[in-house]
C-alpha positions in Angstrom: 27.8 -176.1 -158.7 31.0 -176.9 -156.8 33.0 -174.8 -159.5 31.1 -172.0 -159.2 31.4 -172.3 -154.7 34.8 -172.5 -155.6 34.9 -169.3 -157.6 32.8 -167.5 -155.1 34.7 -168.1 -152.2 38.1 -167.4 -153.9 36.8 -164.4 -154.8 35.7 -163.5 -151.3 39.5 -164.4 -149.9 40.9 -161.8 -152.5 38.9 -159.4 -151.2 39.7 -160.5 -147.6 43.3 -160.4 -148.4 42.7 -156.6 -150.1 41.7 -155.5 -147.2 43.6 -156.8 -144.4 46.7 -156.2 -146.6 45.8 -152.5 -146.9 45.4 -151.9 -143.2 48.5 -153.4 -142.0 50.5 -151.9 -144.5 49.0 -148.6 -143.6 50.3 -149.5 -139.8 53.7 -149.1 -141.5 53.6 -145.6 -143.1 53.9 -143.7 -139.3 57.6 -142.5 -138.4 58.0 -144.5 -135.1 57.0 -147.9 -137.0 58.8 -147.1 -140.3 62.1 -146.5 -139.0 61.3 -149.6 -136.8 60.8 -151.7 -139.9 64.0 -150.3 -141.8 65.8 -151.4 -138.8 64.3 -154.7 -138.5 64.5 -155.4 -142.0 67.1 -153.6 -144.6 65.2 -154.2 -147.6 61.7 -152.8 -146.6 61.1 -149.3 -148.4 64.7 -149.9 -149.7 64.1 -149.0 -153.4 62.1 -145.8 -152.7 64.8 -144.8 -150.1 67.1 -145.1 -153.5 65.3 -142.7 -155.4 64.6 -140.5 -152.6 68.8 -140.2 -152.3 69.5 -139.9 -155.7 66.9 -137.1 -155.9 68.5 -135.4 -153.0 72.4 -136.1 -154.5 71.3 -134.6 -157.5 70.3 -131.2 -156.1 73.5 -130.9 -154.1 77.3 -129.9 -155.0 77.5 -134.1 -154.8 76.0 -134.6 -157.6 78.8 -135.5 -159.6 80.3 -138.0 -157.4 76.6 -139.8 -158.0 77.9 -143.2 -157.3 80.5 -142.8 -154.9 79.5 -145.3 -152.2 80.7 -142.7 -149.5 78.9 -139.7 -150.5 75.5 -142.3 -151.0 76.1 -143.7 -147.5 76.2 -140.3 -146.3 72.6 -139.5 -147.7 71.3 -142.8 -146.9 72.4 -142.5 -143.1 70.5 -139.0 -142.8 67.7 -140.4 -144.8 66.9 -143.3 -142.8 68.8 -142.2 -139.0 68.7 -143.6 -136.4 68.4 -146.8 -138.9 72.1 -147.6 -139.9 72.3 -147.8 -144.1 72.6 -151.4 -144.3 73.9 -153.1 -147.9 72.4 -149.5 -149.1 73.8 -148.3 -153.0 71.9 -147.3 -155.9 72.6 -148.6 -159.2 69.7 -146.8 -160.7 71.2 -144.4 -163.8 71.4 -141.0 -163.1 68.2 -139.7 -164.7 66.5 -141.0 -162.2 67.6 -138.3 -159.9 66.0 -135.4 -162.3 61.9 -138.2 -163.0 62.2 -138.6 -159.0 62.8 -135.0 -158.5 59.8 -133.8 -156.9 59.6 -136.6 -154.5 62.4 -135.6 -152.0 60.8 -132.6 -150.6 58.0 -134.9 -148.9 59.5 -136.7 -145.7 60.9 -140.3 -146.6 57.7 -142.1 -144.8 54.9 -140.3 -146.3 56.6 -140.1 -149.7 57.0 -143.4 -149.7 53.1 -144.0 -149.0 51.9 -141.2 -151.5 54.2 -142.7 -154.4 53.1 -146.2 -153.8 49.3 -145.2 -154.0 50.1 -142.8 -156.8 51.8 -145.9 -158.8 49.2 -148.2 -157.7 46.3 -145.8 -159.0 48.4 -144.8 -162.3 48.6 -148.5 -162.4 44.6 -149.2 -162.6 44.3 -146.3 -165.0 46.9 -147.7 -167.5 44.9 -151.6 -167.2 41.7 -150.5 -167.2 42.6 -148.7 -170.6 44.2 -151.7 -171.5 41.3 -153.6 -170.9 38.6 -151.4 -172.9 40.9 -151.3 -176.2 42.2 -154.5 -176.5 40.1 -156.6 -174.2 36.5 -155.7 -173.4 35.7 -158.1 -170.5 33.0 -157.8 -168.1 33.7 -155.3 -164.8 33.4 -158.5 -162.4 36.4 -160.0 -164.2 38.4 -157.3 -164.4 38.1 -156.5 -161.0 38.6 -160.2 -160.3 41.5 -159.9 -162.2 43.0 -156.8 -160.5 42.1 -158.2 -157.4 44.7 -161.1 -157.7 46.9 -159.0 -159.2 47.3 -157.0 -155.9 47.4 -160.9 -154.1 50.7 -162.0 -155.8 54.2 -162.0 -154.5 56.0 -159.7 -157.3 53.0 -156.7 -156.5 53.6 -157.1 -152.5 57.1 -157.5 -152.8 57.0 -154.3 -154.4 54.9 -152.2 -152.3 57.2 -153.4 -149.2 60.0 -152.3 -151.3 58.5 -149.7 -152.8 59.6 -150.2 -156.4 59.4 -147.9 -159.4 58.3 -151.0 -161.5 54.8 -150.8 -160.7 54.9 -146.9 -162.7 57.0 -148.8 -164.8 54.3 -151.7 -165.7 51.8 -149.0 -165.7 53.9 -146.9 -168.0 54.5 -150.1 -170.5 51.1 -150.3 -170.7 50.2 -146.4 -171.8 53.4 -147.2 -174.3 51.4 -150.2 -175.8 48.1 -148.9 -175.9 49.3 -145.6 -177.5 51.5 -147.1 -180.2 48.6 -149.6 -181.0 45.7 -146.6 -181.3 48.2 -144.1 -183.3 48.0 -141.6 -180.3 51.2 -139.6 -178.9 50.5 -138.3 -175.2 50.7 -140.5 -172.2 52.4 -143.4 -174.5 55.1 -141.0 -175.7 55.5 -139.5 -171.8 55.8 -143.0 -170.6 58.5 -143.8 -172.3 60.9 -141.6 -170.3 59.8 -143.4 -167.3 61.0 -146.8 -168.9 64.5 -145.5 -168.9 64.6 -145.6 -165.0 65.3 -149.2 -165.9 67.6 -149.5 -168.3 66.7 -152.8 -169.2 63.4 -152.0 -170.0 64.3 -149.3 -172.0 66.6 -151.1 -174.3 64.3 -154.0 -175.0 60.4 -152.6 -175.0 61.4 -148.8 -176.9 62.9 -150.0 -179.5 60.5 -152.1 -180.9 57.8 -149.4 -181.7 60.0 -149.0 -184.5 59.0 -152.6 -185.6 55.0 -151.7 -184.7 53.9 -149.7 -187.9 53.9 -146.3 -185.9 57.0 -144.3 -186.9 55.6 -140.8 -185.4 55.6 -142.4 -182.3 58.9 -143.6 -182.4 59.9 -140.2 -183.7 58.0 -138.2 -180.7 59.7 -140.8 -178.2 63.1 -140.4 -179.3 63.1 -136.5 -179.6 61.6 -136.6 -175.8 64.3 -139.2 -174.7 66.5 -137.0 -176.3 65.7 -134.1 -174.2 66.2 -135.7 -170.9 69.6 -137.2 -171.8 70.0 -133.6 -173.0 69.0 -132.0 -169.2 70.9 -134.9 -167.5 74.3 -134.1 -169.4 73.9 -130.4 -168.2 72.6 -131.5 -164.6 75.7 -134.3 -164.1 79.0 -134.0 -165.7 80.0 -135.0 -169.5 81.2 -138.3 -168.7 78.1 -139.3 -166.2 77.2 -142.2 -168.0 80.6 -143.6 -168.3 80.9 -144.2 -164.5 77.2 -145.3 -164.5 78.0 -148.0 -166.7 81.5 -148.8 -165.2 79.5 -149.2 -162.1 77.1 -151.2 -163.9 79.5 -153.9 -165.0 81.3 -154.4 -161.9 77.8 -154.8 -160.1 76.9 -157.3 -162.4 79.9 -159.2 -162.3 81.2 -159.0 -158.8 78.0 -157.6 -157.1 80.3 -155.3 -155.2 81.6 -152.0 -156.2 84.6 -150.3 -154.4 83.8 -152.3 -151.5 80.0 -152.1 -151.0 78.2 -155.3 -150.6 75.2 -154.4 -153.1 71.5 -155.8 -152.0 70.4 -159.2 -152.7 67.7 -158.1 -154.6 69.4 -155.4 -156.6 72.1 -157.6 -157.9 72.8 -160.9 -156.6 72.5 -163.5 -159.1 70.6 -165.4 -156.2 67.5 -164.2 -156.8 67.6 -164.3 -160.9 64.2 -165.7 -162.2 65.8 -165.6 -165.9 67.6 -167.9 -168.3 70.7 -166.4 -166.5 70.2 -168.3 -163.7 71.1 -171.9 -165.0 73.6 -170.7 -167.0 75.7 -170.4 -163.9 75.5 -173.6 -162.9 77.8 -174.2 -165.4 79.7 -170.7 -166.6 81.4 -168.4 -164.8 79.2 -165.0 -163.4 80.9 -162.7 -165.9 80.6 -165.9 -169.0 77.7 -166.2 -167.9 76.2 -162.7 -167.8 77.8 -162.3 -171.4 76.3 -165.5 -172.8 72.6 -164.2 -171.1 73.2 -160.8 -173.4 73.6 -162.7 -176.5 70.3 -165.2 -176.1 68.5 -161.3 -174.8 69.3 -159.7 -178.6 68.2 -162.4 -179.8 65.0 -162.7 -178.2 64.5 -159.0 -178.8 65.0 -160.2 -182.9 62.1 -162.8 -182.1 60.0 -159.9 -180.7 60.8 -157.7 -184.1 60.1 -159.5 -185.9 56.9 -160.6 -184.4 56.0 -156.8 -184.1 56.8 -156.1 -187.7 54.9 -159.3 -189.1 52.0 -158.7 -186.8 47.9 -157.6 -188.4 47.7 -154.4 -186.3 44.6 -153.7 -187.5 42.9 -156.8 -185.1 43.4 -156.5 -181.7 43.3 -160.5 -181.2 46.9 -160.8 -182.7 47.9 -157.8 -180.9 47.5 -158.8 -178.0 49.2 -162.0 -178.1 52.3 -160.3 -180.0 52.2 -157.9 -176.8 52.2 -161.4 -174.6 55.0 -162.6 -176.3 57.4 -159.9 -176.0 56.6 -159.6 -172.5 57.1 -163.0 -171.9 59.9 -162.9 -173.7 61.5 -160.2 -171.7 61.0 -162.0 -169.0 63.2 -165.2 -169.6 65.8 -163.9 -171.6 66.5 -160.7 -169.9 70.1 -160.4 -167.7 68.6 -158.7 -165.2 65.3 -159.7 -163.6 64.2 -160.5 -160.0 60.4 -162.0 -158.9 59.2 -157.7 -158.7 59.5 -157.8 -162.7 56.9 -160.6 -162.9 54.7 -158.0 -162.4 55.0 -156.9 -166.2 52.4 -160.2 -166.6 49.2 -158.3 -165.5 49.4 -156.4 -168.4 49.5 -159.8 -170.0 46.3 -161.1 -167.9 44.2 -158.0 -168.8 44.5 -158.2 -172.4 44.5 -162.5 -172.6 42.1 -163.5 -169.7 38.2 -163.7 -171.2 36.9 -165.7 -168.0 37.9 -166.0 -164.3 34.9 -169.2 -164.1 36.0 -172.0 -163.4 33.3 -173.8 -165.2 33.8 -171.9 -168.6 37.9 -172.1 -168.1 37.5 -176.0 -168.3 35.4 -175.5 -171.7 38.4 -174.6 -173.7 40.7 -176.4 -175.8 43.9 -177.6 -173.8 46.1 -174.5 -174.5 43.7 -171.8 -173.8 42.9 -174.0 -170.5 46.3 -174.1 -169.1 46.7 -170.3 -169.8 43.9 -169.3 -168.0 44.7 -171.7 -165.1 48.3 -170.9 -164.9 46.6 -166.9 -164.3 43.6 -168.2 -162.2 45.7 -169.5 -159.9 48.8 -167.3 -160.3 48.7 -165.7 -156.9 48.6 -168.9 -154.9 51.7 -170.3 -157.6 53.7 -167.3 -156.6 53.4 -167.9 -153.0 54.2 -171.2 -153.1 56.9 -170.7 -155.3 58.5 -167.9 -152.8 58.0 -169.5 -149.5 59.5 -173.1 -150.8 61.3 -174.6 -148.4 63.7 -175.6 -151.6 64.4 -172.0 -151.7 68.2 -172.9 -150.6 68.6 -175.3 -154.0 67.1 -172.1 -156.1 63.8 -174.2 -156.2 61.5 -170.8 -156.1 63.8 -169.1 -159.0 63.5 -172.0 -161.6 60.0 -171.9 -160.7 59.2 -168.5 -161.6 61.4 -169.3 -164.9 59.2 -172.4 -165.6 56.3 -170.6 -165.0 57.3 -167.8 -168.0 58.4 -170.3 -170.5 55.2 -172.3 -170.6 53.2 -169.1 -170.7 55.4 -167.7 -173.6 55.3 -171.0 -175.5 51.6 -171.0 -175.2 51.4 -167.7 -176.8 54.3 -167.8 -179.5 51.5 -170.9 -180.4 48.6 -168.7 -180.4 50.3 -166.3 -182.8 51.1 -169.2 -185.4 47.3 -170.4 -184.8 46.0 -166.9 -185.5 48.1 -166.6 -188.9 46.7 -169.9 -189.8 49.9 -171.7 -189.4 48.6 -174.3 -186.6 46.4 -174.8 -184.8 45.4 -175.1 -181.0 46.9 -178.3 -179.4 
């Protein structure tokens, strides 16, 4: 009886927070209060003012100097006036310019509010088709489960910044889904969105090559193709070169010819990934180099898991799918509290119950799972707003966090192949 008060009125804050959330972001979207918030607060709308700019530098004659921090300051500053362009530079690689495209022809504000409800819808789409081919819970749970997605600190942080990773998570998703049903539209599509990141890209496309499904691999790569194709003839021959010249200094000395990059673009600061201890005791650029070598090898571990995987039951499937995530997230270089937003694909395809009553039924790995997800919203927050946040408290947190979740799943693979079995 208590456990199920419990889950009732947990479920009514959700929807409380839902809606008082979407009204006082919507209080935002105005021109007066935006550019009042960008003022008050650099990072606000930051990453969609990125992609706004590069959209805009590529359509001018500046398009080749891309990633000259004078000619960005000078889109940012007419972008954002009166606001002053603050910490602003984009590190984002120069396709970006040509998938944001259509975006910088809408005024900054209400592009910003139309992409973010785009990505958020395009989002739901991607989980709910998740959800019917991999995991056919009940509508109550999966709304349950949406409903603290939207609750958590990496979606919020995101719609305040306006990050591309929500498309991004949404895009994964299609890419999973496809690759798992054979099919080769919106999975094959979605891979040129991945490549905004290119962290993303180089970990997650590569290993449809290791899932069985060669034609999609094959239909990715020849559409891949074609955009690095139209972004050689939209930007110079030797775009890339300066992109990753840029790259390298950013990562290393989170400053490039003088510009103080963002906190949450580069600064090591806010790392949630195994990079993060290993500058306690390395150097940034040892370090960074040491976090590439345990990242190839995690993307082995994920091969590997792909290519031994039974992709003919969707129960091993979708633990192989949790694992790489997971995965990803603890061994990637580059990865900030926004990127744990790649675990609601995760919850969707794992979580069978959002009861408290029936979550206390199963065995002790399958209980911490669903616990560590039941009350994953409240963890973030906690996690964020800790007052240990000075000692890197809420980054080890977040890390902790990923590393129990991906041991329990690398154990619910060896369970399903008959290896183990559940502790």
């Amino acid at each position: 009886m208590i456990l199920k008060l419990i889950n009732t009125i947990y479920f009514i804050i959700l929807i409380g927070y839902f809606i008082s959330f979407s009204v006082l972001w919507a209080k935002y979207i105005p021109q007066p209060e935006f550019t009042k918030t960008v003022n008050k607060n650099p990072y606000f709308f930051l990453d969609y003012t990125r992609y706004y700019v590069l959209a805009k530098i590529t359509d001018s004659k500046d398009r080749n100097e891309i990633y000259n921090p004078s000619v960005q300051k000078k889109y940012f500053s007419a972008a954002i006036a009166p606001a002053k362009p603050y910490q602003y530079f984009s590190q984002y690689p120069p396709q970006t310019g040509l998938l944001m495209y259509p975006w910088q022809f809408l005024p900054l504000n209400y592009g910003y509010a139309i992409f973010i409800i785009f990505s958020l819808l395009i989002l739901g789409l991607s989980l709910t088709q998740a959800k019917n081919q991999l995991n056919p819970i009940s509508n109550i749970t999966f709304i349950s489960i949406l409903l603290g997605i939207f609750a958590s600190m990496p979606m919020v942080w995101s719609i305040l910044l306006g990050q591309v990773n929500i498309l991004l998570v949404a895009a994964l998703s299609f890419f999973l889904i496809d690759i798992y049903n054979k099919k080769y539209s919106l999975g094959v599509i979605s891979s040129l969105l991945l490549s905004i990141k290119p962290h993303y890209f180089v970990f997650f496309f590569p290993l449809s090559l290791f899932m069985r499904n060669l034609k999609f691999y094959l239909a990715s790569f020849g559409l891949n193709l074609l955009l690095l194709i139209a972004t050689l003839k939209a930007f110079s021959n030797n775009i890339y070169f300066t992109y990753l010249n840029m790259l390298k200094e950013a990562e290393t000395k989170f400053s490039y010819m003088g510009v103080k990059l963002p906190d949450f673009a580069s600064d090591t600061t806010y790392l949630m990934t195994l990079r993060k201890p290993l500058m306690l005791f390395m150097a940034p650029a040892l370090a960074l180099n040491v976090a590439f070598v345990f990242f190839s090898l995690s993307f082995f571990l994920a091969a590997f898991l792909c290519y031994k995987n039974n992709w003919r039951k969707s129960e091993n499937t979708v633990w192989v799918y949790s694992a790489i995530i997971l995965l990803y997230l603890v061994f990637c270089p580059h990865a900030h509290f926004h990127d744990s937003l790649l675990l609601c694909i995760v919850a969707v395809i794992t979580i069978n119950s959002v009861s408290l009553e029936q979550i206390l039924k199963y065995k002790l790995s399958l209980k911490i799972w669903h616990l560590i997800f039941y009350f994953y919203p409240i963890l973030t927050w906690l996690g964020f707003l800790s007052q240990l946040s000075s000692m890197g408290f809420r980054e080890y947190f977040f890390l902790v966090v990923n590393i129990i979740l991906l041991v329990i799943s690398l154990l619910q693979i060896k369970s399903l192949n008959g290896q183990a079995k559940w502790i």
